[in-house]
C-alpha positions as CSV (number, residue, x, y, z in Angstrom):
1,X,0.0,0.0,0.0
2,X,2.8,2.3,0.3
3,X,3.7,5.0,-2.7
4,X,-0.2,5.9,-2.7
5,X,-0.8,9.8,-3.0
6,X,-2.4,11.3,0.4
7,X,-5.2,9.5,1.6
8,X,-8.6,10.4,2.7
9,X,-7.0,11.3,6.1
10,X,-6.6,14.5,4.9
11,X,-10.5,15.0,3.6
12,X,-12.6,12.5,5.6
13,X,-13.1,11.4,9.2
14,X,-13.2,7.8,10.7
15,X,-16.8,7.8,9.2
16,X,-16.0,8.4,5.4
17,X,-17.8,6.6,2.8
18,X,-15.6,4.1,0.6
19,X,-16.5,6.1,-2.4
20,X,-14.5,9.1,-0.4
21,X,-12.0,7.3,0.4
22,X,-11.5,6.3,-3.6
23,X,-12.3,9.7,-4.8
24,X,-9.7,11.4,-2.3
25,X,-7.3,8.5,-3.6
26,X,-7.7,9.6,-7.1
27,X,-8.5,6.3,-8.1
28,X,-11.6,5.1,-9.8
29,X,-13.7,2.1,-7.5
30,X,-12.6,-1.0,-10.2
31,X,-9.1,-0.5,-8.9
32,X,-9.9,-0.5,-5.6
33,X,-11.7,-3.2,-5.4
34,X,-9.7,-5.3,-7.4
35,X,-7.2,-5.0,-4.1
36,X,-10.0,-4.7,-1.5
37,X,-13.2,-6.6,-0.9
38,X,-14.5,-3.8,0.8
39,X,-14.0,-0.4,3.2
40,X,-13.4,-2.7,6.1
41,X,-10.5,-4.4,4.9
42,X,-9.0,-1.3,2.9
43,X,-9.0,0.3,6.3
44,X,-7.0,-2.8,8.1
45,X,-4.7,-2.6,5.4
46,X,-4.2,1.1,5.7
47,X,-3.9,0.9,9.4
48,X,-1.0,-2.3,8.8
49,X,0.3,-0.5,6.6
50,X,0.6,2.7,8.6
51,X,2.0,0.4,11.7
52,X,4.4,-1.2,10.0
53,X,6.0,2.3,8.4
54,X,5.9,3.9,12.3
55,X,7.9,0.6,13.4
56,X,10.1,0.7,10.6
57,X,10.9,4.4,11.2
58,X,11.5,3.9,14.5
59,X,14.2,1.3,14.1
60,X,16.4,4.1,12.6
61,X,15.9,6.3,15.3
62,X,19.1,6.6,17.2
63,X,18.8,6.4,20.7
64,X,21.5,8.4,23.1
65,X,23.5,6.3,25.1
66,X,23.8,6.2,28.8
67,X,26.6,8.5,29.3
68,X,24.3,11.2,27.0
69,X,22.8,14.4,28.3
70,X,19.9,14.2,29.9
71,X,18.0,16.5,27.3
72,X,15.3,15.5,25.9
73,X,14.7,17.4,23.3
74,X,17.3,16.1,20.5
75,X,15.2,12.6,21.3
76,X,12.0,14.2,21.1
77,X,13.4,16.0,17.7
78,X,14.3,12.9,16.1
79,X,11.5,10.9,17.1
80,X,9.3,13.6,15.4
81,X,11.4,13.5,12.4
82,X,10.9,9.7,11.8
83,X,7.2,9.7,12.2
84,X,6.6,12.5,10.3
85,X,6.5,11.4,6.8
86,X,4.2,8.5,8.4
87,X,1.8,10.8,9.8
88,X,1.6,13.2,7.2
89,X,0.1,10.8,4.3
């Protein structure tokens, strides 16, 4: 699922129709649904999908060692870096 344009995130709530979720895709519904049975399941895919980018971004987060600063804010800087380009699609 990954390479898609924005999704519907940006246009719909929790409560948008498949046919929004298409339309904001830029897609028309054939192709969807030659991937996806229905809304249900193109959600749980765009929620794993979603997961597995946050958990792969986070493995390349570096993490200070124990005789680092105690600041928190380079940590809090680079975790906000790595989820970023999850969170904003």
């Amino acid at each position: 699922m990954t390479g898609h344009p924005k999704t519907a995130s940006t246009r719909c709530s929790t409560d948008c129709s498949f046919s929004d979720i298409v339309e904001a895709a830029g897609v028309v519904r054939r192709t969807v649904y030659d991937h996806f049975v229905g809304r249900s399941v193109l959600v749980d895919g765009l929620v794993a999908d979603a997961a597995e980018a946050r958990r792969h971004n986070l493995t390349a987060v570096t993490v200070p060692g124990p005789d680092a600063p105690p600041d928190a804010t380079p940590a809090m800087a680079r975790f906000t870096l790595a989820m970023w380009p999850v969170d904003d699609r």
